[in-house]
Backbone of each chain as ProteinMPNN parsed JSONL, in Angstrom:
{"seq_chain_A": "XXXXXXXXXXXXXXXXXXXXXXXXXXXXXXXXXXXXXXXXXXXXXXXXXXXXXXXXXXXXXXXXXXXXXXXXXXXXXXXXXXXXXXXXXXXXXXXXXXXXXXXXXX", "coords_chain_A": {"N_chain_A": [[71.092, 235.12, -71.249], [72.458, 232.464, -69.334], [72.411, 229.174, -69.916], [69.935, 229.555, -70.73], [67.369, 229.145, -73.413], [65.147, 230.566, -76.272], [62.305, 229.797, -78.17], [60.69, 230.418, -80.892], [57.64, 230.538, -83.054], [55.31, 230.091, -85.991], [52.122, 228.752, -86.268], [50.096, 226.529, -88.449], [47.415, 227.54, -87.772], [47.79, 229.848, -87.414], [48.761, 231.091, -85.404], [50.267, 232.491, -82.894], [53.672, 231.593, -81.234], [55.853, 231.805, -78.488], [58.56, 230.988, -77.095], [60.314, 230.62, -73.741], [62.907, 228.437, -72.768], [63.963, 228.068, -69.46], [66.888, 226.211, -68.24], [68.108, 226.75, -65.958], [67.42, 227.552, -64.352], [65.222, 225.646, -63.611], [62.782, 226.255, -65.058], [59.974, 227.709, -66.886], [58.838, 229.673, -69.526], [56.011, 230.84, -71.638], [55.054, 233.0, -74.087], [51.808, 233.006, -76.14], [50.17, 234.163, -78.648], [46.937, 233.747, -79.445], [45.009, 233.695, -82.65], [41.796, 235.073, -82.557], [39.601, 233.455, -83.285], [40.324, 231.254, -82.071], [40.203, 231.443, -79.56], [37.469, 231.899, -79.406], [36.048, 229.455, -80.248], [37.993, 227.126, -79.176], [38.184, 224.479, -78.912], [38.237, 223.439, -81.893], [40.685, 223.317, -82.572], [42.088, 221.397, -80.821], [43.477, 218.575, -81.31], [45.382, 216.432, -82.43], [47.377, 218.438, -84.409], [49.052, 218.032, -86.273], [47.876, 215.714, -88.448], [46.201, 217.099, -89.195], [46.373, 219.667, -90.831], [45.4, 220.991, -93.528], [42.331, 221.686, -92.948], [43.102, 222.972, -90.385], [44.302, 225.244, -91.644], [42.354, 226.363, -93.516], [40.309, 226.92, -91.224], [42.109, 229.35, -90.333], [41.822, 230.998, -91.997], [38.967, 231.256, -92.422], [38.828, 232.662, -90.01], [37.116, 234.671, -87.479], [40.89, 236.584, -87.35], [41.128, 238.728, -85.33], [40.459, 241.003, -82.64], [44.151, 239.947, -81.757], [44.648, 237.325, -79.14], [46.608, 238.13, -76.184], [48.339, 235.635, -74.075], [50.616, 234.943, -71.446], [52.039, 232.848, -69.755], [53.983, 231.297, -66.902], [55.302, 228.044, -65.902], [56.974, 225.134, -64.205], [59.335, 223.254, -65.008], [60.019, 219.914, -64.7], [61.033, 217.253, -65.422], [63.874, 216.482, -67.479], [65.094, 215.009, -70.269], [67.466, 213.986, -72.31], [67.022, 213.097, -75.971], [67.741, 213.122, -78.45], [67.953, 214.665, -81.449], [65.207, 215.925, -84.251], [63.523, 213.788, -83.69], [60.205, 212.09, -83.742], [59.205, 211.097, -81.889], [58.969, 212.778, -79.537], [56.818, 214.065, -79.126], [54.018, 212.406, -80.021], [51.25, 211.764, -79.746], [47.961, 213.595, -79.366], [47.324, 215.346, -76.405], [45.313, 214.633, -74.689], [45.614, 211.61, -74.731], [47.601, 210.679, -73.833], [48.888, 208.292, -71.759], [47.471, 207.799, -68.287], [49.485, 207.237, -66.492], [50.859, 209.505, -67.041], [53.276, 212.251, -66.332], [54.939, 210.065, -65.353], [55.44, 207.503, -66.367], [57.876, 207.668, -68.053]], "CA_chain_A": [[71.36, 234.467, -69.982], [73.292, 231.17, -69.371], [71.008, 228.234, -70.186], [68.425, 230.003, -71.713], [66.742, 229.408, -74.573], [63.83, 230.707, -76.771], [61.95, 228.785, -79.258], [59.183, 231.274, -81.549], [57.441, 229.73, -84.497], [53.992, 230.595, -86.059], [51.251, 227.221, -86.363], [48.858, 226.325, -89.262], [46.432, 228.025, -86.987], [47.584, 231.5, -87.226], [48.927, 231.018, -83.727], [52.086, 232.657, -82.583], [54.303, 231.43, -80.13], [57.858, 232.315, -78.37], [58.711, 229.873, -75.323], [61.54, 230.588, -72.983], [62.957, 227.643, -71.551], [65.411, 228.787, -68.631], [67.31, 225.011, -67.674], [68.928, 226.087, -64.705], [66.187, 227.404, -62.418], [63.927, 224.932, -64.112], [61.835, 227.962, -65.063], [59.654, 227.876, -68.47], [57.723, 231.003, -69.633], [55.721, 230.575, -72.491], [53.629, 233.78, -74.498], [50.859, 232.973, -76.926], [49.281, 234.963, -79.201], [45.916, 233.326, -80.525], [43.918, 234.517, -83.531], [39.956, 235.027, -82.115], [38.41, 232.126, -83.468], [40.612, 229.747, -81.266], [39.955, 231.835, -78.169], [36.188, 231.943, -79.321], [36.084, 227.712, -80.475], [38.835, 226.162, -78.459], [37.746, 223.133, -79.366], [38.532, 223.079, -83.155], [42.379, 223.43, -82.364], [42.349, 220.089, -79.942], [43.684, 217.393, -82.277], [46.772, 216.628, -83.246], [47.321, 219.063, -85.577], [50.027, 217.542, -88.033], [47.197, 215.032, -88.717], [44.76, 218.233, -89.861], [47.163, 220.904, -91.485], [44.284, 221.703, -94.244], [41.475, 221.638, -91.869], [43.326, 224.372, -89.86], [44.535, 226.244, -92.589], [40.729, 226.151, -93.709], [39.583, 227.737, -89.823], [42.773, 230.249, -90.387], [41.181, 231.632, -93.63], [37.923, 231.744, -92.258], [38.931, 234.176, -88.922], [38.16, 235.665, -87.473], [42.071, 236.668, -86.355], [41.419, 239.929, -84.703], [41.884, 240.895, -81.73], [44.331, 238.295, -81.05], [44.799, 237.476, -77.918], [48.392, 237.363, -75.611], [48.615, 234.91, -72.964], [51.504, 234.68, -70.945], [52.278, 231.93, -68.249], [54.863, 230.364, -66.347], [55.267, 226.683, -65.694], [57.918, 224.788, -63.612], [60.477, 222.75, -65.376], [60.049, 218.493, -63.639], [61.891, 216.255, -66.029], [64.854, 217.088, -68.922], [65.873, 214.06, -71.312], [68.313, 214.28, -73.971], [66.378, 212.223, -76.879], [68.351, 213.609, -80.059], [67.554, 215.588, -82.839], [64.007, 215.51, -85.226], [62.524, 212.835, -83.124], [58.882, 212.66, -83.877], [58.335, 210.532, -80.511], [59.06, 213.085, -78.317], [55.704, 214.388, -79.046], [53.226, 212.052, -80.646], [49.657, 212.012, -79.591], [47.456, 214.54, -78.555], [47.168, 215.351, -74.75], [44.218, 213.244, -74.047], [46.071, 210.299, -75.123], [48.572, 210.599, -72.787], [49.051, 207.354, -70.532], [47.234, 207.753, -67.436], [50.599, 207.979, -65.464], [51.966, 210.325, -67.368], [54.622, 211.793, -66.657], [55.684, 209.213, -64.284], [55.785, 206.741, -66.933], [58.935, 208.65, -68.566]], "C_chain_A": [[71.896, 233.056, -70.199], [71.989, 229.885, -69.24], [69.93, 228.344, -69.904], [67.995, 229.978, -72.745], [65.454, 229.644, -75.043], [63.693, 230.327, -78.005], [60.753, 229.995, -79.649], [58.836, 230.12, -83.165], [55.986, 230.208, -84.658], [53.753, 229.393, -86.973], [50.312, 227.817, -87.73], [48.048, 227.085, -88.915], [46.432, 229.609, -86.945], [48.515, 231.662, -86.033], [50.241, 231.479, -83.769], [52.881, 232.343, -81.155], [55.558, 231.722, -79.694], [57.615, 232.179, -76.907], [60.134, 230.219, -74.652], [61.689, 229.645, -71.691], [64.453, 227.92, -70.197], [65.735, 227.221, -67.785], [67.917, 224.88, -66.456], [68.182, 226.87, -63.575], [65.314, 226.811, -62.845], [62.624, 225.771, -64.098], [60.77, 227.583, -66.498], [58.406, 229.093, -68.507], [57.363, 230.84, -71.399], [54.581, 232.277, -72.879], [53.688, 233.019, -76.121], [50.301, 233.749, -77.624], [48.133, 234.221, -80.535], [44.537, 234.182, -81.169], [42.323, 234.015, -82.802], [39.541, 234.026, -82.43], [38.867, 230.874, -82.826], [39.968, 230.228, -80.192], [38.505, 231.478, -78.031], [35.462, 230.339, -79.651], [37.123, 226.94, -80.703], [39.157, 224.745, -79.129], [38.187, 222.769, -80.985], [39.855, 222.945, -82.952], [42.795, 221.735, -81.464], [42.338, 219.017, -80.573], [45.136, 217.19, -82.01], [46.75, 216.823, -85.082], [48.015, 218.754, -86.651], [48.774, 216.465, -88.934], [46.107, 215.957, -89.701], [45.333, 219.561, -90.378], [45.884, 221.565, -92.319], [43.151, 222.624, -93.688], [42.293, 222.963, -90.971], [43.774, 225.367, -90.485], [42.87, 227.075, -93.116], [40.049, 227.579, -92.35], [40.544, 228.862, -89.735], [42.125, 231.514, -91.151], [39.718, 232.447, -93.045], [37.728, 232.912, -91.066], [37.434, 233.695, -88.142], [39.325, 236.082, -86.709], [41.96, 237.493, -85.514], [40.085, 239.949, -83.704], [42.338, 239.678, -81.622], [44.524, 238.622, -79.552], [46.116, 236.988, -77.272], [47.663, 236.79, -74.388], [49.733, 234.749, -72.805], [51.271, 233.775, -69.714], [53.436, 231.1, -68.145], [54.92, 229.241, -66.165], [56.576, 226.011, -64.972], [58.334, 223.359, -64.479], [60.57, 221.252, -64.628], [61.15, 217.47, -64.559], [62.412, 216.86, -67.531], [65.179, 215.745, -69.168], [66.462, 214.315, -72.197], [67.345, 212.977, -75.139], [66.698, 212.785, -78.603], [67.441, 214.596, -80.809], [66.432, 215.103, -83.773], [63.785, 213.988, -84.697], [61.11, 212.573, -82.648], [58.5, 211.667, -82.476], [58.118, 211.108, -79.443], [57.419, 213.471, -77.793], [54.694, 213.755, -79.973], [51.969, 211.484, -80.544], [49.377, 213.503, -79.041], [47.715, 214.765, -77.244], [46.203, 214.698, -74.28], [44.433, 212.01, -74.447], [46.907, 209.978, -74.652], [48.516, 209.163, -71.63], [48.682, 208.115, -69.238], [48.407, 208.158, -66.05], [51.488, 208.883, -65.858], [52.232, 211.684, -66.202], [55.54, 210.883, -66.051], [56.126, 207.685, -65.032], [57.325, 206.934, -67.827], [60.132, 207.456, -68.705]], "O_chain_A": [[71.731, 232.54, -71.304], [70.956, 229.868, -68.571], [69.125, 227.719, -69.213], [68.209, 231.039, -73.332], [64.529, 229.09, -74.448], [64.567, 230.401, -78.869], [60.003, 230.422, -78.77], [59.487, 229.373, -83.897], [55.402, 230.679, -83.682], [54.445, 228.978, -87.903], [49.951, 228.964, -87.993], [47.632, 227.662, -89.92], [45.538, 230.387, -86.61], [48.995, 232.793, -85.952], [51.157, 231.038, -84.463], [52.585, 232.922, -80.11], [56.423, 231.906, -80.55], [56.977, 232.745, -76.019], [61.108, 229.952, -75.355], [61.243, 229.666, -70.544], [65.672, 227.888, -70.364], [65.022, 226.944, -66.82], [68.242, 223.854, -65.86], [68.301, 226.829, -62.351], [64.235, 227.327, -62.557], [61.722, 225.848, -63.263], [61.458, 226.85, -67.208], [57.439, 229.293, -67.772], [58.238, 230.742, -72.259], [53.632, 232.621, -72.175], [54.589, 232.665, -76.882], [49.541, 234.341, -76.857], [48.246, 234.131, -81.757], [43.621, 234.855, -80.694], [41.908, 232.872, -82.615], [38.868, 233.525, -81.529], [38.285, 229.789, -82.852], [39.085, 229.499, -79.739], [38.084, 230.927, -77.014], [34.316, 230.147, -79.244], [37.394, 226.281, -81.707], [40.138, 224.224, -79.661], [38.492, 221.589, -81.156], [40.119, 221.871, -83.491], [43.852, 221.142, -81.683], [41.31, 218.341, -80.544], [45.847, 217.935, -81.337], [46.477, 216.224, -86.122], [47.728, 219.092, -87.8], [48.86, 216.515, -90.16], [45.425, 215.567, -90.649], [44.608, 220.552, -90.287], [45.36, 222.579, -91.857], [43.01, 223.837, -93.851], [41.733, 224.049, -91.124], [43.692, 226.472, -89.948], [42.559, 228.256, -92.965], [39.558, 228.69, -92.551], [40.053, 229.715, -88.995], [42.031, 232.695, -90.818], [39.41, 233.636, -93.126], [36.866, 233.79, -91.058], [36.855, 232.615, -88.253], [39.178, 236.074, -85.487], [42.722, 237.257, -84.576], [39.06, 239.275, -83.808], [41.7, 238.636, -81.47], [44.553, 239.697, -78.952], [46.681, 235.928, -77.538], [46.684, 237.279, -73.825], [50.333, 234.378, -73.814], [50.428, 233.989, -68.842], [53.85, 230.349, -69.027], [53.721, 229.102, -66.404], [57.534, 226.669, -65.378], [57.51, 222.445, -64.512], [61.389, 221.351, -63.714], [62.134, 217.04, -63.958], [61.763, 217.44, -68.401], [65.619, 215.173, -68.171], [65.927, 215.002, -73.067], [67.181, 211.869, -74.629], [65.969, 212.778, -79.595], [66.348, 215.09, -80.533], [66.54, 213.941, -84.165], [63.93, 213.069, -85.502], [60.763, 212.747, -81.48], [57.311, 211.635, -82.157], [57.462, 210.653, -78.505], [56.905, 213.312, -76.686], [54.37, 214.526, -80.876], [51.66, 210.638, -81.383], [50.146, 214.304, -78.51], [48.699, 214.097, -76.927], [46.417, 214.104, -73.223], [43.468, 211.251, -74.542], [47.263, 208.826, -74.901], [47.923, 209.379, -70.573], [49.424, 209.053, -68.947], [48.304, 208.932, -65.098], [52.577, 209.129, -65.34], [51.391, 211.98, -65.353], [56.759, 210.929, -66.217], [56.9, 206.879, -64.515], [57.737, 205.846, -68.23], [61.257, 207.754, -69.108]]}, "seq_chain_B": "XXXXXXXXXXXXXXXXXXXXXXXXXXXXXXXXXXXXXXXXXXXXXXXXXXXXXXXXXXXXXXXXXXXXXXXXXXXXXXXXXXXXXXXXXXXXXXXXXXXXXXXXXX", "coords_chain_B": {"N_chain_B": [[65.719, 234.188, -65.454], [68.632, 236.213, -63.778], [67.82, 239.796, -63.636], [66.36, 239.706, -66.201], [63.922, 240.486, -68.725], [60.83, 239.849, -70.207], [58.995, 241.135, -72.584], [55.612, 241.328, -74.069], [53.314, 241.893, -77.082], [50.91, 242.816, -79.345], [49.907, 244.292, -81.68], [47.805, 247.192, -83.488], [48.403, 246.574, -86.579], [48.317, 243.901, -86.649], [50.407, 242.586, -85.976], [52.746, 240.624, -84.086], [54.641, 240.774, -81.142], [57.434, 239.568, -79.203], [59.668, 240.21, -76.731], [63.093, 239.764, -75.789], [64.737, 241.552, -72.981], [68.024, 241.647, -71.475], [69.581, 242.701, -69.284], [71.36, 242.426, -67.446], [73.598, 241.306, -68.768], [73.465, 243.244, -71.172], [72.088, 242.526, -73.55], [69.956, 242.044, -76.178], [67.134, 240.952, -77.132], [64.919, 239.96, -79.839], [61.939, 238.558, -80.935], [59.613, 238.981, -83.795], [56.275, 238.744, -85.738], [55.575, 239.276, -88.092], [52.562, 239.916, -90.309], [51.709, 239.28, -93.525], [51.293, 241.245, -95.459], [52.28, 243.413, -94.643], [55.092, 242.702, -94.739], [54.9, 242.606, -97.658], [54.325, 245.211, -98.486], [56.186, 247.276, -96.419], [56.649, 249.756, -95.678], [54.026, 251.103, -95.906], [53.563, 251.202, -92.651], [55.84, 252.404, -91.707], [55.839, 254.831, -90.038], [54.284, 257.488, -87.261], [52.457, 255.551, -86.192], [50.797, 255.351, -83.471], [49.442, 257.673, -84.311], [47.788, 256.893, -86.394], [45.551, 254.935, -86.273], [43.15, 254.293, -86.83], [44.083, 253.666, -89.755], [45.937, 251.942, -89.645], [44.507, 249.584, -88.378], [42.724, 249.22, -90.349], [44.082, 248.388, -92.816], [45.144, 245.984, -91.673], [42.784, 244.428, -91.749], [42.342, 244.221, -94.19], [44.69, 242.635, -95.448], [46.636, 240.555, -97.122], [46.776, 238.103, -94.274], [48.195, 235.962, -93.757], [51.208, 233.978, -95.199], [52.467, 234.122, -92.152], [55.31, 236.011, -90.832], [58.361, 235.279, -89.171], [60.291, 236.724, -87.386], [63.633, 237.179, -86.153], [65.53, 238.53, -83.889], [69.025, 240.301, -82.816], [70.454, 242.208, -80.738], [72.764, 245.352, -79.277], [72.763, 246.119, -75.917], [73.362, 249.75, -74.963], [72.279, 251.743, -73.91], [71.063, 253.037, -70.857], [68.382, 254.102, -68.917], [66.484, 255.55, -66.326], [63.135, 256.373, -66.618], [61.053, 256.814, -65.112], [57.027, 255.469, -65.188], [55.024, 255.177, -67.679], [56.013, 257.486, -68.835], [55.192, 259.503, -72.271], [57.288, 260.148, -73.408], [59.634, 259.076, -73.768], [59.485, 257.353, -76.093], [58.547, 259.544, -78.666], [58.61, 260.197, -81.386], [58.544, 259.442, -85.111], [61.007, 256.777, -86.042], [62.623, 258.284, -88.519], [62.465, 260.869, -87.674], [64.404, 261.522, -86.073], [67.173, 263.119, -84.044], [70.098, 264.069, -85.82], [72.189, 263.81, -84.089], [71.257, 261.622, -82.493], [71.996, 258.522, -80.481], [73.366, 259.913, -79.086], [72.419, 262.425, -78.397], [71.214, 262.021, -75.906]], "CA_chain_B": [[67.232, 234.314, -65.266], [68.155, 237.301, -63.006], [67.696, 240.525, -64.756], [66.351, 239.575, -67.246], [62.771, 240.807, -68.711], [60.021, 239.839, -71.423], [57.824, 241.927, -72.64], [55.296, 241.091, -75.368], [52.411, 242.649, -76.972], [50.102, 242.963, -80.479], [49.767, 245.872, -82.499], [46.955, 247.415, -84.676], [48.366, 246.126, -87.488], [48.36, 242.516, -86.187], [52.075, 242.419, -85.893], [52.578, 240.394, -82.554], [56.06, 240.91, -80.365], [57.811, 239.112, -77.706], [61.139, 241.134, -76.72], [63.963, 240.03, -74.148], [65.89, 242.646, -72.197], [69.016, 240.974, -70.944], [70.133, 244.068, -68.366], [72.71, 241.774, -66.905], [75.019, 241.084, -70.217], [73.549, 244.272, -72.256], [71.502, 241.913, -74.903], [68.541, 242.574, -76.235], [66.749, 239.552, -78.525], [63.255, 240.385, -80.353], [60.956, 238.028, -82.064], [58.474, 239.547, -84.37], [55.678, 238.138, -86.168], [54.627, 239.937, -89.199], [51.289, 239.536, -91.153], [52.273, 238.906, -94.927], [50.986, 242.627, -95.679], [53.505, 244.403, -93.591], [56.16, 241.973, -95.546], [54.762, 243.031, -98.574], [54.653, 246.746, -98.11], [56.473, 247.773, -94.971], [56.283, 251.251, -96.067], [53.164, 251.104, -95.043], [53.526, 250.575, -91.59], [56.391, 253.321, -91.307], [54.93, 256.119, -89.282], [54.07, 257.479, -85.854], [51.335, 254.501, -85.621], [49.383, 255.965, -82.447], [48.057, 259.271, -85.172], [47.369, 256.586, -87.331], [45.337, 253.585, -85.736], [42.156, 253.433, -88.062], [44.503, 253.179, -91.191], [46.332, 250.281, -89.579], [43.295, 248.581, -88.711], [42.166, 248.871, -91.906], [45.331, 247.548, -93.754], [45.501, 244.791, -91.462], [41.991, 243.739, -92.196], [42.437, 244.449, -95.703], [45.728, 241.79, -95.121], [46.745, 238.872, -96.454], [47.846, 238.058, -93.071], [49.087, 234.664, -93.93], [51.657, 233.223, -94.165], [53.305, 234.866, -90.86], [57.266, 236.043, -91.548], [58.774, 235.351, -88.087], [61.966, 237.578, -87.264], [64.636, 236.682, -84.537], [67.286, 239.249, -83.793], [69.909, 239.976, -81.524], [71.351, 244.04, -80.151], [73.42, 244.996, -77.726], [72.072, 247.412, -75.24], [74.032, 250.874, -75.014], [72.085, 253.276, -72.84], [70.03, 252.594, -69.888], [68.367, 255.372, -68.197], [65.342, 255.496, -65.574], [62.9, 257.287, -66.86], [59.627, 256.733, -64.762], [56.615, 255.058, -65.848], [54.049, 255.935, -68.214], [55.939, 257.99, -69.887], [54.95, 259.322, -73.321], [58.4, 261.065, -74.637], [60.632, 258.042, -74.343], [59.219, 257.154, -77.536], [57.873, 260.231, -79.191], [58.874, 260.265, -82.779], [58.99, 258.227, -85.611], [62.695, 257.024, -86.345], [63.398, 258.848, -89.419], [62.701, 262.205, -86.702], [65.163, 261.474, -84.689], [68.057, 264.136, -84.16], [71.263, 263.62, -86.315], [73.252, 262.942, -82.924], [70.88, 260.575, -81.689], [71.731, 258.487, -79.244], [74.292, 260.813, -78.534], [71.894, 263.496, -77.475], [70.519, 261.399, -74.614]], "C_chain_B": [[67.185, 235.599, -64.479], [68.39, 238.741, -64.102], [67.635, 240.406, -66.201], [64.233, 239.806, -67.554], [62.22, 240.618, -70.071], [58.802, 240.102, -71.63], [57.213, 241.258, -74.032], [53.894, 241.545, -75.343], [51.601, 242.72, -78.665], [49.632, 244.376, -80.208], [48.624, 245.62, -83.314], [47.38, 247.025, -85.722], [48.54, 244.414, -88.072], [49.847, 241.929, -86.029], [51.747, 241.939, -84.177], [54.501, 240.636, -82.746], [56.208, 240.201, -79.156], [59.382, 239.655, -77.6], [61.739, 240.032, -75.522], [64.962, 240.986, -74.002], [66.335, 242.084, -71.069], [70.021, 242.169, -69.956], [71.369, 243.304, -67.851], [73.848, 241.475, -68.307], [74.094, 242.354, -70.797], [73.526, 243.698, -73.142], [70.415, 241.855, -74.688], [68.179, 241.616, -77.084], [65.253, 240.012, -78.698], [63.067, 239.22, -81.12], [59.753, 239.052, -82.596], [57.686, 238.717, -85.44], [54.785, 238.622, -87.112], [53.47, 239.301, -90.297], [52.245, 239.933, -92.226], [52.364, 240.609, -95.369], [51.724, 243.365, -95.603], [55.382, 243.813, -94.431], [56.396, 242.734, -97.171], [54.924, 244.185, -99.253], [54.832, 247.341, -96.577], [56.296, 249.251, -95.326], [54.938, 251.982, -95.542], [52.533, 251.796, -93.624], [54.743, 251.833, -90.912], [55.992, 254.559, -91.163], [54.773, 256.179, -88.269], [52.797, 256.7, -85.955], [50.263, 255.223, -85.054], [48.155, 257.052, -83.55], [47.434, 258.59, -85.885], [46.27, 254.952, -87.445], [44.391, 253.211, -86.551], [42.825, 252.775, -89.298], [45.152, 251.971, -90.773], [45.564, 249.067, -89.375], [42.871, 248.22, -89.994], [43.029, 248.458, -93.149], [45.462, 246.028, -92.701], [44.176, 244.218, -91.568], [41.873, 243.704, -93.583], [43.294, 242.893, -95.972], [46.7, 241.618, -96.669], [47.734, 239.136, -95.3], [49.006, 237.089, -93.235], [50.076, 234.478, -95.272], [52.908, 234.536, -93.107], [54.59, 235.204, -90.983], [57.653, 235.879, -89.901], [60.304, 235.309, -87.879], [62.325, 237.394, -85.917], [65.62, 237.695, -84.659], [67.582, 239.744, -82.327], [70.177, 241.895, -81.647], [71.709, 243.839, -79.158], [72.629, 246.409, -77.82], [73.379, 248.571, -74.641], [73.504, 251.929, -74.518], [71.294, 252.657, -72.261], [69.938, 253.739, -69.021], [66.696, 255.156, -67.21], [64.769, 256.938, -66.191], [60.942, 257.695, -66.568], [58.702, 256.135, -65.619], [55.868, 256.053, -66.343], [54.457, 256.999, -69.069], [56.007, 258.401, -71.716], [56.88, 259.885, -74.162], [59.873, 260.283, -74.229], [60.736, 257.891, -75.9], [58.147, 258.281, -78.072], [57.769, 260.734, -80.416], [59.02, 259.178, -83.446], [60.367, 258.079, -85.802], [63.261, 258.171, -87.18], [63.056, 260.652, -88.81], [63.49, 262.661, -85.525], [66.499, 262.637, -84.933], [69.163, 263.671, -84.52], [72.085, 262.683, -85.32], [72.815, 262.222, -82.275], [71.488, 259.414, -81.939], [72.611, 259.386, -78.628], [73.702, 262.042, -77.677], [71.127, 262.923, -76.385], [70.926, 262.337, -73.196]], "O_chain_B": [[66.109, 236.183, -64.352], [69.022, 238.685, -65.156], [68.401, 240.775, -67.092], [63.401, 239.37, -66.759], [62.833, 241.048, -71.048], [57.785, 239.607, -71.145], [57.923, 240.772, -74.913], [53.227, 241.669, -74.316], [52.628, 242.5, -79.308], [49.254, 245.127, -79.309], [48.293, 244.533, -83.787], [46.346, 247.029, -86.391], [48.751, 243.899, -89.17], [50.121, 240.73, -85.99], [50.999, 242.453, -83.345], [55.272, 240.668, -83.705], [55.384, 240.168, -78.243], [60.175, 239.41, -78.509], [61.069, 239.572, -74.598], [65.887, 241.188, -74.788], [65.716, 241.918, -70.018], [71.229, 242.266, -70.173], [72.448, 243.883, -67.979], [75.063, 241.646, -68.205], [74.388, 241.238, -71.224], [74.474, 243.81, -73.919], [69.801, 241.695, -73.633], [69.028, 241.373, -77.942], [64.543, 240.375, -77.76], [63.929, 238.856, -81.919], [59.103, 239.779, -81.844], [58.387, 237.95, -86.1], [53.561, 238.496, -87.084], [53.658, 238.288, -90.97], [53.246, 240.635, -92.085], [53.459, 241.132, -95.576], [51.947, 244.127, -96.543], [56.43, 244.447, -94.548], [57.406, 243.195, -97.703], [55.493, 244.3, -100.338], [53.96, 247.733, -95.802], [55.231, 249.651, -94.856], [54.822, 253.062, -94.964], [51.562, 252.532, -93.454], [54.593, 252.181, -89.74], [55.808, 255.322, -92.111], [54.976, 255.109, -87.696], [51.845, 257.448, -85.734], [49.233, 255.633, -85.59], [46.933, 257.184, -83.614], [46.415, 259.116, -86.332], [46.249, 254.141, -88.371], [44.434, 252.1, -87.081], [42.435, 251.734, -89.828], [44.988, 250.958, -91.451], [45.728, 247.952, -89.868], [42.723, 247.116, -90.519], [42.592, 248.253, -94.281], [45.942, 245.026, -93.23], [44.377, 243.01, -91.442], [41.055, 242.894, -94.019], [42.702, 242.021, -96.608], [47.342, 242.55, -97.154], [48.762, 239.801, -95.177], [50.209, 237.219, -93.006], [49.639, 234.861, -96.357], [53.749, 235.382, -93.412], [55.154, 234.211, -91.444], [56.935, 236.664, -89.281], [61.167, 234.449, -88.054], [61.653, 237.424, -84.885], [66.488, 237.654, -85.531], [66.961, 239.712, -81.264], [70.028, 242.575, -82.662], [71.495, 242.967, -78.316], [72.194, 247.205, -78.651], [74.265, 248.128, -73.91], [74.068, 253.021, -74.591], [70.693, 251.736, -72.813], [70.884, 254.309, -68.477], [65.842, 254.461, -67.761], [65.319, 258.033, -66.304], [60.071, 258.31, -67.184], [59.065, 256.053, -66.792], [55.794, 257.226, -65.976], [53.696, 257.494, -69.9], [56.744, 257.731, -72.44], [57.272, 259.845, -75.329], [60.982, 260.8, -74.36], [61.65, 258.169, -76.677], [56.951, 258.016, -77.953], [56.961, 261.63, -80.656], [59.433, 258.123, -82.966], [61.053, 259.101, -85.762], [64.153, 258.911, -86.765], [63.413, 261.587, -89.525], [63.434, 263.492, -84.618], [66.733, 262.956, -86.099], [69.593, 262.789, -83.778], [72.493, 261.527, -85.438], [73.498, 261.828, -81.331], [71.671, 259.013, -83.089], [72.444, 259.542, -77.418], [74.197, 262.543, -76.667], [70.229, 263.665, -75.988], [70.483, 262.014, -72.094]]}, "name": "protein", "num_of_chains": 2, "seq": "XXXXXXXXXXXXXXXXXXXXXXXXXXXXXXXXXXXXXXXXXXXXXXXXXXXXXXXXXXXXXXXXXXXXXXXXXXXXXXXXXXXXXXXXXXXXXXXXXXXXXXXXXXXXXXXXXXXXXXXXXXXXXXXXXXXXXXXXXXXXXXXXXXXXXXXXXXXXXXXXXXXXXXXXXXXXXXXXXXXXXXXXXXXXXXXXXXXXXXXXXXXXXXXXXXXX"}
């Protein structure tokens, strides 16, 4: 489809992902597929993970992956910036570190 | 986008999938997300599946799962036929049972 794209990649974590962002009905559909021990302690995964590569490699190892689990969900599309290529600012804290007005601070 | 559909889903052998079926242009794009195992010996893994669900369980807990191989490809779509849901004899063979003139015998 005409400005559509999908992004897949598989995390430290086991985790598989494959995002479809659709730019011109400001659409985004995202499925998930996480190995059991995120679904079952959430909580170990909530970092920023480039900071803990080992550490989740570590909770990968230990499982358990099976069943994983799919999640699929939609999300609506509010603000597009162009901000170039391998720019580690686009994303650099966690989500609870987020400025208070985010995204309105933008 | 309009006609356009994504399906995705995990298999007994921990293989996850996210498909798109592009019905409006006749393109088809797959991600797949193979456990290391399945990389290792696909051979494996070639078979009618459904007769065979304990042994894939038990090769994909056997594993190594990690690290994940994650496949992107592209087809064009060349037959489209309604063929109600639910049913089993869309897909009722493994490939290498398919009839010389297939797709031709559709």
């Amino acid at each position: 489809g005409e400005s559509i794209y999908k992004i897949s990649w598989t995390e430290p974590t086991g985790t598989d992902v494959s995002l479809i962002v659709n730019l011109g009905d400001k659409l985004f559909h995202g499925t998930i597929f996480f190995p059991r021990w995120v679904m079952n302690n959430p909580e170990k995964t909530v970092c920023f993970q480039n900071d803990h590569i080992p550490l989740m490699v570590s909770y990968r190892e230990a499982g358990p992956a099976y069943p994983t689990e799919v999640i699929d969900e939609f999300a609506t599309i509010t603000f597009v910036r162009e901000c170039g290529a391998d720019n580690d600012e686009v994303i650099n804290c966690p989500a609870n570190e987020l400025p208070d007005n985010f995204p309105a601070n933008l």
